[in-house]
N, C-alpha and C positions, 0 to 999 in steps of 0.2 A: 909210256905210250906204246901201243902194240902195233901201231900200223895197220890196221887190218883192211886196210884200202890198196895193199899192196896184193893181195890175194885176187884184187879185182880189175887191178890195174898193170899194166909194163910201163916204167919209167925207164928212159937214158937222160941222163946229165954229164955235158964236156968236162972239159979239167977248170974249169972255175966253178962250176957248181950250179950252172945254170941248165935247164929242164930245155934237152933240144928233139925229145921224143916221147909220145903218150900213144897208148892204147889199150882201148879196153878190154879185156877179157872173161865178163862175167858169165857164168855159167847158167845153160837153157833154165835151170831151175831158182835162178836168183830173184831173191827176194827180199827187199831192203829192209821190211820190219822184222824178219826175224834172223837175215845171214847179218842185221847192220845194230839194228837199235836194241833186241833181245842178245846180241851177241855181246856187247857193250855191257846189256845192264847185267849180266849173267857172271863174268868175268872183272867189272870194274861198277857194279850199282851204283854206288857213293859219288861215282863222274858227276857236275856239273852239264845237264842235258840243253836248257833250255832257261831264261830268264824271264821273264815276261812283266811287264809294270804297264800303267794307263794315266794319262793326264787326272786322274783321281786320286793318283799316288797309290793303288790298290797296287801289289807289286807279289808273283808268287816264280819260285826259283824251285823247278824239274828235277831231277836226276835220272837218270837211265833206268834206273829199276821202278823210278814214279813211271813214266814215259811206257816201260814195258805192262806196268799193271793196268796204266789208263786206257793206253789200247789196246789191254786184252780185254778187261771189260768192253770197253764200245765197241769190238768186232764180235762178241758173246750175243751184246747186242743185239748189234745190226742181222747178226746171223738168223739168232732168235725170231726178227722179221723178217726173212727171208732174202735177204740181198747176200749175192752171195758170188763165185767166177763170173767174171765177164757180164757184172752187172752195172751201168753207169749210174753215178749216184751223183746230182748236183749240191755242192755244196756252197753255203752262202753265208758263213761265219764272221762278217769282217775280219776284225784284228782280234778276236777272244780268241785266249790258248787252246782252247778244246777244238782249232782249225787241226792240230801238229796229232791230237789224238784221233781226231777222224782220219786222216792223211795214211797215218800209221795202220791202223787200226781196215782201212782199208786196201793198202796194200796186202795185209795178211791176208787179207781176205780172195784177195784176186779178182776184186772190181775196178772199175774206172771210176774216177773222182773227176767232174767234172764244177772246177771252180765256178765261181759268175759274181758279180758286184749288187750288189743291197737295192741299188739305184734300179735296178729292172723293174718297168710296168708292165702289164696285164701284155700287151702286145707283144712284146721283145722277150718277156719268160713265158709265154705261152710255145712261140716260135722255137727257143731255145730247147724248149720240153721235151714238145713233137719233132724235131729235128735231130734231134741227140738221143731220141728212144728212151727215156728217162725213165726206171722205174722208180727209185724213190729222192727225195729230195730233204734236208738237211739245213734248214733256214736257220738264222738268229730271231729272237723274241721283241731286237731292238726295232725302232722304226716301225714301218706298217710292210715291211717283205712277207710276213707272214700273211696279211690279209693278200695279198695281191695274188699269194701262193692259191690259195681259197678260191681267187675270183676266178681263177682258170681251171682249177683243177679236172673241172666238171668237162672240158675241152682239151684231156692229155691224156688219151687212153690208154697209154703204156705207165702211166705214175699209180704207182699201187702203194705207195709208203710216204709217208710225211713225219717227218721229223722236228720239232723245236727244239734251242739251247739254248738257254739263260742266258740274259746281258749280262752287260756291265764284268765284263770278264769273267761271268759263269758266276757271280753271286748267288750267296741265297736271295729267291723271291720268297716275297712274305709266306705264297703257299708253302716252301719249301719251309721255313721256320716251322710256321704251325705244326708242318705231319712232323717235323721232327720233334718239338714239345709234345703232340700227341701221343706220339710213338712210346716216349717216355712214362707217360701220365696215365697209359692204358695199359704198361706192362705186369703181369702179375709179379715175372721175378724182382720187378722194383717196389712194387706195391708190398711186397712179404717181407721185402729185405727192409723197408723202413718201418712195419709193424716189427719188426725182429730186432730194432736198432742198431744196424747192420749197414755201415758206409763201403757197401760196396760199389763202385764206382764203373765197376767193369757190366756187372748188367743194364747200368743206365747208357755206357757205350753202347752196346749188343744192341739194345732198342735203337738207336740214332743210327747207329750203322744199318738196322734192316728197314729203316723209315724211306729213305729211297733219295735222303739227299745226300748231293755231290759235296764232299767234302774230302781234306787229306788227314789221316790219324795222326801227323806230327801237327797240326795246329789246334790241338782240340783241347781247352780244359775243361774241368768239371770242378763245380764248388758246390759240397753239399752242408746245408746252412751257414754259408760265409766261411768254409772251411776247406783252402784247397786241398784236393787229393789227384789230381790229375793234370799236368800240365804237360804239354807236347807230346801229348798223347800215352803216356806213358806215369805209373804211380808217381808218388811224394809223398814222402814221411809225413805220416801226421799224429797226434796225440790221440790214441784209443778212446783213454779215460774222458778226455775233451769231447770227443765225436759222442758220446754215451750222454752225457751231460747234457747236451746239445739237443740231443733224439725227445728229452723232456719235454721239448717246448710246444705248447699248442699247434702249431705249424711246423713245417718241415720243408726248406726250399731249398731245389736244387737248380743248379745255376749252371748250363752248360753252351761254353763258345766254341761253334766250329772254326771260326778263321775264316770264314768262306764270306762275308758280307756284314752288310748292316742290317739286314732283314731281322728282325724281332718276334717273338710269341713267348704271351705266359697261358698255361692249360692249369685250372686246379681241377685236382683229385681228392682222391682217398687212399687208404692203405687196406690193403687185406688182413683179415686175422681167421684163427683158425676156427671161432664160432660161423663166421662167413660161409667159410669153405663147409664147415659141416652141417650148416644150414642149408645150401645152396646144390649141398650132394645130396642128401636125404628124401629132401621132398621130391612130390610128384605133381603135375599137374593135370 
C-alpha cells in the first residue's frame, strides 16, 4: 500500500494510536481522477477498484487501470460534446456502475456533476435544469426519466446535450447485439479471412470493438464453428488441421460472447473471394 493520501493529507495520532488531528492539504491543482484513480491505476492497475453485482446476480469487478480506461474514454467523450471546465452536468444513473465512470471521467474534466434521483417529474427536473444552468444531462434508459427529460427539454435553455446509459447495469441492449453481429458480418477482413479458411479471431474482435458496444476485452470469447479460439479476451490453443477441416462446411458460424448481457443477434452473411473483389474493381457504371 503506498499511502498516497498522505501527500494530501496531515495526520497526528497519540501514543495509543488513535487519530487526534487531520488536515487537509491538497494542492490549487488537485484532481482526483488523475492525482488519485490514474495515479493507482498507473502504478498498481491490477488493484481491486471497484465491485459491483445487481439483485440479477449480473456482477462485474473494476480494477484501477479498467476505471482509468472507462473514464478516459467517457471524458474523450463527453469532451467530444462539448461539456467541458465549469460545466454542470446532471447525472441520473441510479445504481449502474457507469455512475463511478461518469463521476471520474468528469472530474477530469473539470465540470460539475450534479447528481438527482430517477423519481423526478416534468416539474421538479425542469426547475432543477433552469436553476442549476444545466448544460447537458446524463439519464438511465431504465424507467420513463428519459421521457420526462424530452417533456422539458424544449423549456431548459441552457441543456444543449443529452445523454442515455444502458440499464440493467449497462448490458447489452438488443440494438447493442445486433451493430455488434453486424459489425462482424459486414467486415471484409472477416469476410476474406473465412474465404481464406483462416480462423483468425483477432479481426472478428477489431469489428466488435469498432461496433460501438460497451463491453470489457477480459469477458469476451469467440467460437469459430463450435471451436473455441478466444476466451477472456485473449487466444487458446486450437488444432489448425481441425479449424481447416471445419472451414469445408457449407456454413461457417461464428459465435461471439461479450460478457456484457443477455441481449442476442444472429446476422447472416457471405464471404469474399477474390473473383468478387476483381469483379467489383473492374467494372464501371
Amino acid at each position: 500500500m503506498r499511502n498516497i493520501n498522505l501527500r494530501f493529507v496531515e495526520e497526528t495520532y497519540d501514543e495509543e494510536g488513535l487519530l487526534v488531528d487531520f488536515a487537509v492539504k491538497c494542492p490549487a491543482g488537485f484532481n482526483f481522477g488523475y492525482d488519485v484513480v490514474d495515479d493507482i491505476a498507473e502504478n498498481d492497475p491490477d488493484r481491486r477498484a471497484m465491485v459491483w453485482c445487481n439483485p440479477e446476480g449480473e456482477e462485474h469487478v473494476f480494477t484501477f487501470a479498467d476505471m482509468k480506461r472507462w473514464s478516459d474514454k467517457t471524458a474523450n467523450y463527453l469532451a467530444a460534446h462539448g461539456v467541458g471546465r465549469g460545466d454542470y452536468v446532471m447525472v441520473i444513473l441510479r445504481r449502474h456502475y457507469q455512475f463511478w465512470f461518469v463521476a471520474t471521467a468528469l472530474a477530469k474534466l473539470g465540470a460539475v456533476m450534479v447528481p438527482a434521483t430517477f423519481m423526478l417529474k416534468e416539474h421538479d427536473l425542469e426547475y432543477r435544469l433552469n436553476g442549476a444552468s444545466i448544460k447537458a444531462i446524463i439519464a438511465t434508459s431504465l424507467g420513463d426519466i428519459a421521457d420526462v427529460v424530452d417533456n422539458v427539454a424544449g423549456a431548459c435553455p441552457t441543456l444543449e446535450v443529452k445523454m442515455l446509459v444502458n440499464g440493467a447495469g449497462g448490458g447489452l441492449t438488443p440494438e447493442d447485439a445486433d451493430g455488434a453481429a453486424r459489425a462482424v458480418a459486414n467486415s471484409p477482413l472477416v469476410k476474406t479471412a473465412v474465404n481464406g479458411h483462416d480462423a483468425n479471431w483477432g479481426r472478428i474482435a477489431m469489428a466488435v470493438g469498432k461496433s460501438g458496444a460497451v463491453f470489457r476485452q477480459q469477458d469476451v470469447a469467440i467460437d469459430i464453428m463450435g471451436l473455441p479460439v478466444c476466451r477472456g479476451g485473449l487466444t487458446v490453443p486450437f488444432d489448425e488441421a481441425e479449424a481447416l477441416a471445419r472451414f469445408e462446411r457449407p456454413e461457417v458460424g461464428i459465435d461471439v460472447d461479450l460478457g456484457a448481457g443477455d441481449a442476442q443477434a444472429t446476422v447472416w452473411t457471405c464471404d469474399f473471394t477474390h473473383d468478387y473483389i476483381t469483379i467489383n474493381g473492374d467494372y464501371r457504371t
